[in-house]
DSSP file (Angstrom, degrees, kcal/mol; ACC not computed):
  #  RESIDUE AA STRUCTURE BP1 BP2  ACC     N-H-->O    O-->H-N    N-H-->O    O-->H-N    TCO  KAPPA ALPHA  PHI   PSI    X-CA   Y-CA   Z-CA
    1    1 A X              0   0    0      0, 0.0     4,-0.4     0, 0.0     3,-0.1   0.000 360.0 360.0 360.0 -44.3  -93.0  -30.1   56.8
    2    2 A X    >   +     0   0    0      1,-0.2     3,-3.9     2,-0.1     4,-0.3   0.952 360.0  70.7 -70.5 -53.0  -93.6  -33.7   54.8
    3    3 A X  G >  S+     0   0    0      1,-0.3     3,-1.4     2,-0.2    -1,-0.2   0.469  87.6  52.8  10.8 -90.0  -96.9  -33.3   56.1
    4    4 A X  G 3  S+     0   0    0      1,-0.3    -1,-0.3    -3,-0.1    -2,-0.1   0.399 107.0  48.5 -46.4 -10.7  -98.2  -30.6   54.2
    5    5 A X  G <> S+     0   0    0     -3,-3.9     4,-2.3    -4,-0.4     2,-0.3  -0.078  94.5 142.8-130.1  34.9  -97.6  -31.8   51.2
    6    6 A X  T <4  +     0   0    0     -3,-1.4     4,-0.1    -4,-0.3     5,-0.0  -0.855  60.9  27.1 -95.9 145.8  -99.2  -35.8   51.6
    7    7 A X  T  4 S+     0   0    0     -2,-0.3    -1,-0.3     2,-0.0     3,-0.1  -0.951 123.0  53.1-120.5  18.1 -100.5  -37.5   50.4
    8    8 A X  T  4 S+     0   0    0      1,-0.2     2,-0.4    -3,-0.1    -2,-0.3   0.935 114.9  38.4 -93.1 -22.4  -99.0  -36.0   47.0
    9    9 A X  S  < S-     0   0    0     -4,-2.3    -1,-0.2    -7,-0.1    -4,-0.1  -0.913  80.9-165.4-100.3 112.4  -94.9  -36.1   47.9
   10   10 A X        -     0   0    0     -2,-0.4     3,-0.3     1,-0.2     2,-0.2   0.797  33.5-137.3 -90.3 -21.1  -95.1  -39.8   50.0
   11   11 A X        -     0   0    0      1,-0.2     3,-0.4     2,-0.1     4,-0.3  -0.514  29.2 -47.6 111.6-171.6  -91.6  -39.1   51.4
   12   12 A X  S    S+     0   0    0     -2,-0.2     3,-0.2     1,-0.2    -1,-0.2   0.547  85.3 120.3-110.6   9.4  -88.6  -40.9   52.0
   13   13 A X        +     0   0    0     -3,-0.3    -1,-0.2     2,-0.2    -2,-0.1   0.179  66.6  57.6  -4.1 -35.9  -90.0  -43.9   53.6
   14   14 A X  S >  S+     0   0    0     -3,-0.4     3,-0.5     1,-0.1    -1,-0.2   0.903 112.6  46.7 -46.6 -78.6  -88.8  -46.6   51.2
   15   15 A X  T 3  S+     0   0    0     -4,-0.3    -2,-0.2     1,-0.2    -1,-0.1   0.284  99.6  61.0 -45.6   7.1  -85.8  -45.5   51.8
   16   16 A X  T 3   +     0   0    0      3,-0.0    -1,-0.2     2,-0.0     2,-0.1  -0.123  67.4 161.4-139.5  42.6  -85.6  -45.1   55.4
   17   17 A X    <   -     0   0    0     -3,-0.5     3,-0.1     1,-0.1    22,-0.1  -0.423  45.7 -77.5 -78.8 145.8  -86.1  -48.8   56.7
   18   18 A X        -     0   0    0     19,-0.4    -1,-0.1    20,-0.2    12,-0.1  -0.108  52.7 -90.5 -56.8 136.2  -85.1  -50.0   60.2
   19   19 A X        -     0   0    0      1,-0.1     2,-0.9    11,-0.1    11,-0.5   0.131  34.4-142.8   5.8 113.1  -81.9  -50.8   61.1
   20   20 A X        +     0   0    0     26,-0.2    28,-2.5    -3,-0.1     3,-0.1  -0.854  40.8 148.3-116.0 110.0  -81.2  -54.7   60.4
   21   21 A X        +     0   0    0     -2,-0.9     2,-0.3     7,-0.4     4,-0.1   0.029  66.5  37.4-108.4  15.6  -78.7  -55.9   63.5
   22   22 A X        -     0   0    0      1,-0.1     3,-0.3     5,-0.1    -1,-0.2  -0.316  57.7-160.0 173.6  98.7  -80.0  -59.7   63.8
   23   23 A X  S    S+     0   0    0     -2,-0.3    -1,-0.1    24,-0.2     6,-0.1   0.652  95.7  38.2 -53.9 -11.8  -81.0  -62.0   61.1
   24   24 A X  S    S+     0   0    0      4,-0.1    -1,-0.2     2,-0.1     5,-0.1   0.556 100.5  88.0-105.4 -35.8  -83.0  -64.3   63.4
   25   25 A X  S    S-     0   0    0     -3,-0.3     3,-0.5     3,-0.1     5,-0.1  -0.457  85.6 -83.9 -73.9 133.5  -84.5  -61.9   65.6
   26   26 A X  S > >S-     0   0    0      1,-0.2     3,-2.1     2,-0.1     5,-0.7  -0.234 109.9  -0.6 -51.9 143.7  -87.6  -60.0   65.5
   27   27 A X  G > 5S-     0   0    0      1,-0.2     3,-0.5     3,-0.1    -1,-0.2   0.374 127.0 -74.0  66.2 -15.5  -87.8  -56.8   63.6
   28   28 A X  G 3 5S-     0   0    0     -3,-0.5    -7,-0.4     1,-0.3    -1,-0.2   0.365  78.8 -65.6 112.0 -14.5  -84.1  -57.6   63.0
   29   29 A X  G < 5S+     0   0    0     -3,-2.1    -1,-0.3     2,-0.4    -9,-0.1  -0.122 111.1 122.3 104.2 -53.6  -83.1  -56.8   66.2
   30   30 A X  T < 5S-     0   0    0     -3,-0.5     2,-0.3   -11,-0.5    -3,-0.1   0.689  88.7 -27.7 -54.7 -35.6  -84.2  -52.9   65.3
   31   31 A X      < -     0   0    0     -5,-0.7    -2,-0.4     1,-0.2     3,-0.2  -0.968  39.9-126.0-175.9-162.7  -86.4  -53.2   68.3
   32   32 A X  S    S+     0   0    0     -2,-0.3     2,-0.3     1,-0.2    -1,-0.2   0.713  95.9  85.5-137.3 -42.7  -88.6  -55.5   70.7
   33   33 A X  S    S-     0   0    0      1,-0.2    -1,-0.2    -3,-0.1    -6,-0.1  -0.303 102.3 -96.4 -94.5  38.4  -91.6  -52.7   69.7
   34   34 A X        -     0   0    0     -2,-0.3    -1,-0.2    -3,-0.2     2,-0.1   0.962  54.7-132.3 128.7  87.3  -93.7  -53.1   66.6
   35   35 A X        -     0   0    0      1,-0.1    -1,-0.1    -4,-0.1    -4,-0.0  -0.404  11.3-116.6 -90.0 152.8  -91.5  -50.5   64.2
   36   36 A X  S    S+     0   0    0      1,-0.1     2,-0.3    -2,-0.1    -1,-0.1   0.759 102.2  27.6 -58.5 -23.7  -93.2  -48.0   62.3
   37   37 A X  S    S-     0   0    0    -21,-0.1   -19,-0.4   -23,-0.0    -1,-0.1  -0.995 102.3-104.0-136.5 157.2  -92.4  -48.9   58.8
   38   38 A X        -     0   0    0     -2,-0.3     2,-0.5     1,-0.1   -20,-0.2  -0.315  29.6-109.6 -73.7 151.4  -91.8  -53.2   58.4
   39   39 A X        -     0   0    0    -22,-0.1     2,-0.9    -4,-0.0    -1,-0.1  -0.799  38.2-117.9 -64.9 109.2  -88.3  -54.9   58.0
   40   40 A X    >   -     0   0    0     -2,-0.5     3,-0.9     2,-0.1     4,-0.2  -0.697   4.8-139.1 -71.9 110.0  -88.0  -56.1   54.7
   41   41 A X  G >  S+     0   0    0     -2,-0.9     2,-2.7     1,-0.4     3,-2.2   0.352 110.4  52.7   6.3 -90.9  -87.6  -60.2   54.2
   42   42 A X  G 3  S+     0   0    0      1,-0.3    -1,-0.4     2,-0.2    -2,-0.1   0.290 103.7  55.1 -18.4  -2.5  -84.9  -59.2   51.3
   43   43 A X  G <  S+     0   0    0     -2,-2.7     3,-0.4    -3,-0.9    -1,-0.3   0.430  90.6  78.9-138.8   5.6  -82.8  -56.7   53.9
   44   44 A X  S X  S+     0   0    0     -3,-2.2     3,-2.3    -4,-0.2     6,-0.2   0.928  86.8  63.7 -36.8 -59.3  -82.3  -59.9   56.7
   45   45 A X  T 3  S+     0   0    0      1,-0.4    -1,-0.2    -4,-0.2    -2,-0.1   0.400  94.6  51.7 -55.6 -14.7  -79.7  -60.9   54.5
   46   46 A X  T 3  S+     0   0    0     -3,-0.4    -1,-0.4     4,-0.0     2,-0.2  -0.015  82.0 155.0-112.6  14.3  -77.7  -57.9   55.1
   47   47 A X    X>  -     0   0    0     -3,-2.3     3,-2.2     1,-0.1     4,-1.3  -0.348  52.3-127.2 -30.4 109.4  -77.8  -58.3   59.2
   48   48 A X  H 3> S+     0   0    0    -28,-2.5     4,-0.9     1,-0.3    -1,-0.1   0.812 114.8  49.4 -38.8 -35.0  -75.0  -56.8   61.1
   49   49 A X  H 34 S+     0   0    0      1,-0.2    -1,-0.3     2,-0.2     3,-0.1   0.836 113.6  45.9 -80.5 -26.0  -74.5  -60.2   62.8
   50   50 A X  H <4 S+     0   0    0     -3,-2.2    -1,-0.2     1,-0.2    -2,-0.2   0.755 113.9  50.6 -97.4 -36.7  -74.5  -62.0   59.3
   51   51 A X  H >< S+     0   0    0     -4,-1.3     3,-1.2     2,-0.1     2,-0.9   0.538  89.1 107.1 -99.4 -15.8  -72.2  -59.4   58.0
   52   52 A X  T 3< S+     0   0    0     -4,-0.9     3,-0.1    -5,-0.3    -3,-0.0  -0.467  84.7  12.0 -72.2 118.4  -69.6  -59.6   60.9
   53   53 A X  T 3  S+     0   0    0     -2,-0.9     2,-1.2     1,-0.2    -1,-0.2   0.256  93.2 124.2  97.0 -14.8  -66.2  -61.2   60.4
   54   54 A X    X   -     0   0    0     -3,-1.2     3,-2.2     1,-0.2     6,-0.5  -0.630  52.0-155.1 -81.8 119.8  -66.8  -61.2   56.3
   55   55 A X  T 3  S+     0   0    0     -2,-1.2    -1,-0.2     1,-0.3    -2,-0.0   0.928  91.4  47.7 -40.9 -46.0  -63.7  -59.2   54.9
   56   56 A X  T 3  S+     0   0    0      4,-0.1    -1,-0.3     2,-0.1    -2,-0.1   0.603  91.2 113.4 -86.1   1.7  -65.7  -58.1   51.7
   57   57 A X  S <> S-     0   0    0     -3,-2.2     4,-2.3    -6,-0.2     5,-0.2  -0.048  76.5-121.7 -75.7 161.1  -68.8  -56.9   53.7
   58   58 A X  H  > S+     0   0    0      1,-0.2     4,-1.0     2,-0.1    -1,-0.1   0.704 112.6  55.8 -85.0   9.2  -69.9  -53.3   53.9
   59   59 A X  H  > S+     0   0    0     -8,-0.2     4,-1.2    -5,-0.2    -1,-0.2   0.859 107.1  44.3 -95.5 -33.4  -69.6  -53.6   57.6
   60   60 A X  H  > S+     0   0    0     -6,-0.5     4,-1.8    -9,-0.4    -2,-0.1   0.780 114.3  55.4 -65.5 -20.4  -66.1  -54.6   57.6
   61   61 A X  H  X S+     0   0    0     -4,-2.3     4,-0.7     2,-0.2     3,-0.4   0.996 112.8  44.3 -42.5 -71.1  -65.7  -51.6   54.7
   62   62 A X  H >X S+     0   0    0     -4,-1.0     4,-2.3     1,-0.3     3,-0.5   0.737 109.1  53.0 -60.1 -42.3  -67.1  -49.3   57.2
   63   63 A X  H 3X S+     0   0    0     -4,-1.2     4,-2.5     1,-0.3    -1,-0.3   0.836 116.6  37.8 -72.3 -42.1  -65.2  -50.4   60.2
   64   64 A X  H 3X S+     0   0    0     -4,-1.8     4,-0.8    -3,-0.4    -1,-0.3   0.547 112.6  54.9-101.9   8.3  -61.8  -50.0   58.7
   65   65 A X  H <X S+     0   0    0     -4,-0.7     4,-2.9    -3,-0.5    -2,-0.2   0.879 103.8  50.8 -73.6 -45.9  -62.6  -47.0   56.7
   66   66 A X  H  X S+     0   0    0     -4,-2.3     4,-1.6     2,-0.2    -2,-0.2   0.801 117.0  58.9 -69.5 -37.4  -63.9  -44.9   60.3
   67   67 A X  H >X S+     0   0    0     -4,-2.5     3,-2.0     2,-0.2     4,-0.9   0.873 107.3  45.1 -15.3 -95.0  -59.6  -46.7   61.4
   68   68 A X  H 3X S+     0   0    0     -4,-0.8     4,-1.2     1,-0.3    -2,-0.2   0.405 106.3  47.3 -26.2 -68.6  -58.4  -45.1   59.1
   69   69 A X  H 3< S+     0   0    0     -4,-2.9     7,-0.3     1,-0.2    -1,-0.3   0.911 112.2  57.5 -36.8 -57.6  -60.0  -41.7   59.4
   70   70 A X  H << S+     0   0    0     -3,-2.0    -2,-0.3    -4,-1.6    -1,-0.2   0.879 107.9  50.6 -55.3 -29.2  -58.9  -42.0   63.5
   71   71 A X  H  < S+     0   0    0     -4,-0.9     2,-0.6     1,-0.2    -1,-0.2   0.951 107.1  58.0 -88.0 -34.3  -55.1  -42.5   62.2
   72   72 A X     X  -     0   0    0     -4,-1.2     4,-1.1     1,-0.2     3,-0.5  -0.852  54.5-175.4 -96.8 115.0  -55.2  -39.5   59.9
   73   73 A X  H  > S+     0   0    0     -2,-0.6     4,-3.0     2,-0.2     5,-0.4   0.786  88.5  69.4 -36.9 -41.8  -55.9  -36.0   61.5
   74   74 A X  H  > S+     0   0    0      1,-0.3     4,-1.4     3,-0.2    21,-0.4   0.766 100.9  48.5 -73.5 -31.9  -55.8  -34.7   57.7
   75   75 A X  H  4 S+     0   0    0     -3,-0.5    -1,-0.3     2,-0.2    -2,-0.2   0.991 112.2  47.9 -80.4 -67.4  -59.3  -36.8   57.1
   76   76 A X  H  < S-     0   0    0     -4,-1.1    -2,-0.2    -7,-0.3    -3,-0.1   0.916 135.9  -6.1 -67.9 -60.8  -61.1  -35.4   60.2
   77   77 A X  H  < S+     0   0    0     -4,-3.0    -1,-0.3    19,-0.2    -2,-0.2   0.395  94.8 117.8-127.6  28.3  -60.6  -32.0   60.2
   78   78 A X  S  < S-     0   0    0     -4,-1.4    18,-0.3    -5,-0.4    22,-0.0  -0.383  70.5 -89.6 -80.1 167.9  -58.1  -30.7   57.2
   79   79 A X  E     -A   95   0A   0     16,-0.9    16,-1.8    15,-0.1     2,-0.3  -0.130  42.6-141.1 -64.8 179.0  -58.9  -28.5   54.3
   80   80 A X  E     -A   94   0A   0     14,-0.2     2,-0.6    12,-0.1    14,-0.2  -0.987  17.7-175.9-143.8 146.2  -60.2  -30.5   51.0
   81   81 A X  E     -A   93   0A   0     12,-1.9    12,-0.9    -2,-0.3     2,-0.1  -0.965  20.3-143.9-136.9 113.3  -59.2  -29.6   47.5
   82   82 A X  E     -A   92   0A   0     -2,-0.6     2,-0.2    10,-0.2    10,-0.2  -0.653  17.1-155.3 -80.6 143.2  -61.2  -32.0   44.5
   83   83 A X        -     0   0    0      8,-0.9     2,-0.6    -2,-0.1     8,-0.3  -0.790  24.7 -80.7-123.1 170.3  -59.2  -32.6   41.9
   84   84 A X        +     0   0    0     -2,-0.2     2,-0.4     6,-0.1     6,-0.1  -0.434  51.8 165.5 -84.9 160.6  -60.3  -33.4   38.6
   85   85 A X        -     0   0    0     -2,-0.6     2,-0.4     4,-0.1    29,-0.0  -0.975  20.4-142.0-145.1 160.1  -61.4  -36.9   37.6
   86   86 A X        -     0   0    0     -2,-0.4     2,-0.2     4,-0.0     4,-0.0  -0.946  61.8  -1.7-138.7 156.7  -63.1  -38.6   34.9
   87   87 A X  S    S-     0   0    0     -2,-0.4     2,-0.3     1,-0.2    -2,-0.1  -0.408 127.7 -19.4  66.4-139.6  -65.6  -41.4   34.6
   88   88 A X  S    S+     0   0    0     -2,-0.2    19,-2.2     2,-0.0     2,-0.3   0.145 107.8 121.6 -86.8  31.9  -66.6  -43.3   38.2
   89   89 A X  E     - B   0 106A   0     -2,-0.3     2,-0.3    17,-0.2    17,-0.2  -0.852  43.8-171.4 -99.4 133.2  -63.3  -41.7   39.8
   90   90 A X  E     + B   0 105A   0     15,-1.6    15,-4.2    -2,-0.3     2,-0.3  -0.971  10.2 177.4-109.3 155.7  -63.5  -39.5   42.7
   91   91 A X  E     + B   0 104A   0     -8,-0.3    -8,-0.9    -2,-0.3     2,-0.2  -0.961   8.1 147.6-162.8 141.8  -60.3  -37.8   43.7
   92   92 A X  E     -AB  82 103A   0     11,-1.4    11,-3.3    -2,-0.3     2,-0.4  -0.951  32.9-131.9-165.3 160.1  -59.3  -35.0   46.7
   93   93 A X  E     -AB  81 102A   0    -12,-0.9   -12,-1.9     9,-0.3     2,-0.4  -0.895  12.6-160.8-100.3 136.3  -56.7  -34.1   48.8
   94   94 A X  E     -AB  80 101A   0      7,-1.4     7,-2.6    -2,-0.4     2,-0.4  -0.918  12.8-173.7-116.2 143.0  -56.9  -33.4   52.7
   95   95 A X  E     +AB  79 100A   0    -16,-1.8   -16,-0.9    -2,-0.4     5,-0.2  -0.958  20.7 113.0-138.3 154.1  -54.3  -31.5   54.1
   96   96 A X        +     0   0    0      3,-1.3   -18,-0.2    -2,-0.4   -19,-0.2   0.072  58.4  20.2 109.2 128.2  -53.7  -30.8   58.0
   97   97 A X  S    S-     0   0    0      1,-0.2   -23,-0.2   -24,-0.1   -24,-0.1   0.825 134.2 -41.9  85.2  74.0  -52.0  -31.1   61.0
   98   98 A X  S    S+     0   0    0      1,-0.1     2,-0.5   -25,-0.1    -1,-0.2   0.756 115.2 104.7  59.0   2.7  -49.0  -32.1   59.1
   99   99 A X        -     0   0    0      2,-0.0    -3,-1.3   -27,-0.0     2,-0.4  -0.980  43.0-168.8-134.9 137.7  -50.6  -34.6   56.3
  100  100 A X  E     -B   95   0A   0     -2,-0.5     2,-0.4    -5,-0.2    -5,-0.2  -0.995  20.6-168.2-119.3 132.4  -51.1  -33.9   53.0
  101  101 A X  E     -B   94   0A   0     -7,-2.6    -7,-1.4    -2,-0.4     2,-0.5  -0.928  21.0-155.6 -97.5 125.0  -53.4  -36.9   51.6
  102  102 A X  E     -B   93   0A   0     -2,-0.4     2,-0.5    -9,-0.2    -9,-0.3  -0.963  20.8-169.9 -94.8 138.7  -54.2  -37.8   47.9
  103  103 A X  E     -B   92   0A   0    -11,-3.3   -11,-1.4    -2,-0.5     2,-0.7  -0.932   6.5-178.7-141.1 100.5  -57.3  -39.5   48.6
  104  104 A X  E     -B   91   0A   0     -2,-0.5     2,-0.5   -13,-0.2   -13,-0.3  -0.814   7.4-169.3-138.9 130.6  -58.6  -41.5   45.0
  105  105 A X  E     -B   90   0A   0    -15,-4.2   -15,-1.6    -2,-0.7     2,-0.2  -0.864   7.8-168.3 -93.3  96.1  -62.0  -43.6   44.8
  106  106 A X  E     +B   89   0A   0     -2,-0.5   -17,-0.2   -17,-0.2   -19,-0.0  -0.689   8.9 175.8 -98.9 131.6  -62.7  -45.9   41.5
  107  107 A X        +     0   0    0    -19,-2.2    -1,-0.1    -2,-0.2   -18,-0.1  -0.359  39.6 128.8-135.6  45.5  -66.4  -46.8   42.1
  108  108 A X  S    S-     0   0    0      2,-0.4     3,-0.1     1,-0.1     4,-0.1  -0.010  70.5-133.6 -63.1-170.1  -66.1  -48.7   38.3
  109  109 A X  S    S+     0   0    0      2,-0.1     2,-0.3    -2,-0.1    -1,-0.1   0.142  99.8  58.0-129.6 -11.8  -67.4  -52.3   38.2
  110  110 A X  S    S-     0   0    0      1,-0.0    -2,-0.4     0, 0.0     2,-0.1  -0.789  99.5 -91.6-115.8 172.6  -63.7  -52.5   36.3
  111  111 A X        -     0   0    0     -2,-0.3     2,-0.2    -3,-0.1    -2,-0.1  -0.365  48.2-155.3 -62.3 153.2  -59.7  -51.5   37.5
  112  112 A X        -     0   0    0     -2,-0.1     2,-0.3    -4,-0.1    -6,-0.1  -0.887  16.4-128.2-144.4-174.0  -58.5  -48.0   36.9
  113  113 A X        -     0   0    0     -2,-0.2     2,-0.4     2,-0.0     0, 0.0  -0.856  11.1-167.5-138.2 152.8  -55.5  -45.6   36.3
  114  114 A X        -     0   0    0     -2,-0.3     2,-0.3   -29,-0.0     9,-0.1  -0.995  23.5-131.9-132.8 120.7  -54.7  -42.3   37.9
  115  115 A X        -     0   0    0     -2,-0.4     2,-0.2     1,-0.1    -2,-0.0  -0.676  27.3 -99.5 -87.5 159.0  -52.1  -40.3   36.4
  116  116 A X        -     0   0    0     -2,-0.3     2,-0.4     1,-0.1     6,-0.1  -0.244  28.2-147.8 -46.1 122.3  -49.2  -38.7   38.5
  117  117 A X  B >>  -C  121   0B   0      4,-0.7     3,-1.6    -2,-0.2     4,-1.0  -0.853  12.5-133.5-103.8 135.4  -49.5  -35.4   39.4
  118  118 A X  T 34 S+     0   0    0     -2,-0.4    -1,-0.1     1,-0.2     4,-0.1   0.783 100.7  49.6 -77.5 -15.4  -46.3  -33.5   39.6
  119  119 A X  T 34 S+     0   0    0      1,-0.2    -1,-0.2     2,-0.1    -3,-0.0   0.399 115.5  45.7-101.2  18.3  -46.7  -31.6   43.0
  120  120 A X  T <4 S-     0   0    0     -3,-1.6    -1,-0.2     1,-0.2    -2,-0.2   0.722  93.4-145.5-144.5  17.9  -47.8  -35.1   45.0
  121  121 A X  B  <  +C  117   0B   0     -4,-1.0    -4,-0.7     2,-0.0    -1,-0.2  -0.251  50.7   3.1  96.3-175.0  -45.4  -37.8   43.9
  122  122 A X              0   0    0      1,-0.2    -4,-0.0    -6,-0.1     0, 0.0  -0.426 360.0 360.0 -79.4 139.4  -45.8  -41.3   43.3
  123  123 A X              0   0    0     -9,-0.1    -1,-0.2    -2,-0.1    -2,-0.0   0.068 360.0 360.0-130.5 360.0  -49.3  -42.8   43.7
C-alpha cells in the first residue's frame, strides 16, 4: 500500500527509527546489520541502558505502569467508561473481575484538581 502512493506520501519513516538499547554500541544495539533507516546521534541519549535504574525515565514509567496493569485484572480486560474531563486531563473507569477503577491522567506541564464524583468516593 505506501508504495503506491511514493514518492508523493513519504510515509512514516521519521517516525519509525530503530530501537535505541545501547548508547555505546553500534546501531544502538538495534542490530549488528546495517539498519534500514540510520540511528539518530540525538536518540543515543535516550538508550535503554542509559535510561535504566533512573526513577523519572520513561523506561522506569513504562516498567511500573505494565506492574501495575498485572496487579489489576480491571486494567487488562474490564469494561471502560470515559468520563468527562477538561483541559490536558484524561479520565476513565475500568471495572472487572471484582475492581472498579477510577483511572485519572493530568498530562499538564502544571498540578491539577479532579472533582469528587458522588458514585466513586474519595479520590
Amino acid at each position: 500500500v505506501g508504495i503506491r502512493f511514493w514518492p508523493g506520501v513519504k510515509g512514516r519513516d521519521g517516525c519509525r527509527t530503530p530501537m535505541v538499547w545501547e548508547v555505546r554500541a553500534d546501531n544502538a544495539g538495534f542490530s549488528t546489520a546495517k539498519p534500514w533507516l540510520p540511528v539518530p546521534a540525538s536518540h543515543r541519549s535516550r538508550a535503554a541502558d542509559v535510561q535504566n535504574g533512573e526513577e523519572q525515565s520513561v523506561l522506569s514509567v513504562y516498567r511500573s505502569t505494565l506492574a501495575l496493569r498485572r496487579q489489576h485484572p480491571a486494567l487488562v480486560g474490564g469494561s471502560i467508561r470515559f468520563l468527562d474531563a477538561e483541559g490536558d486531563m484524561l479520565a476513565f473507569i475500568r471495572e472487572g473481575d471484582g475492581e472498579r477503577l477510577l483511572c485519572v491522567f493530568n498530562f499538564a506541564g502544571e498540578p491539577a484538581t479532579w472533582p469528587l464524583l458522588p458514585d466513586i468516593g474519595t479520590v
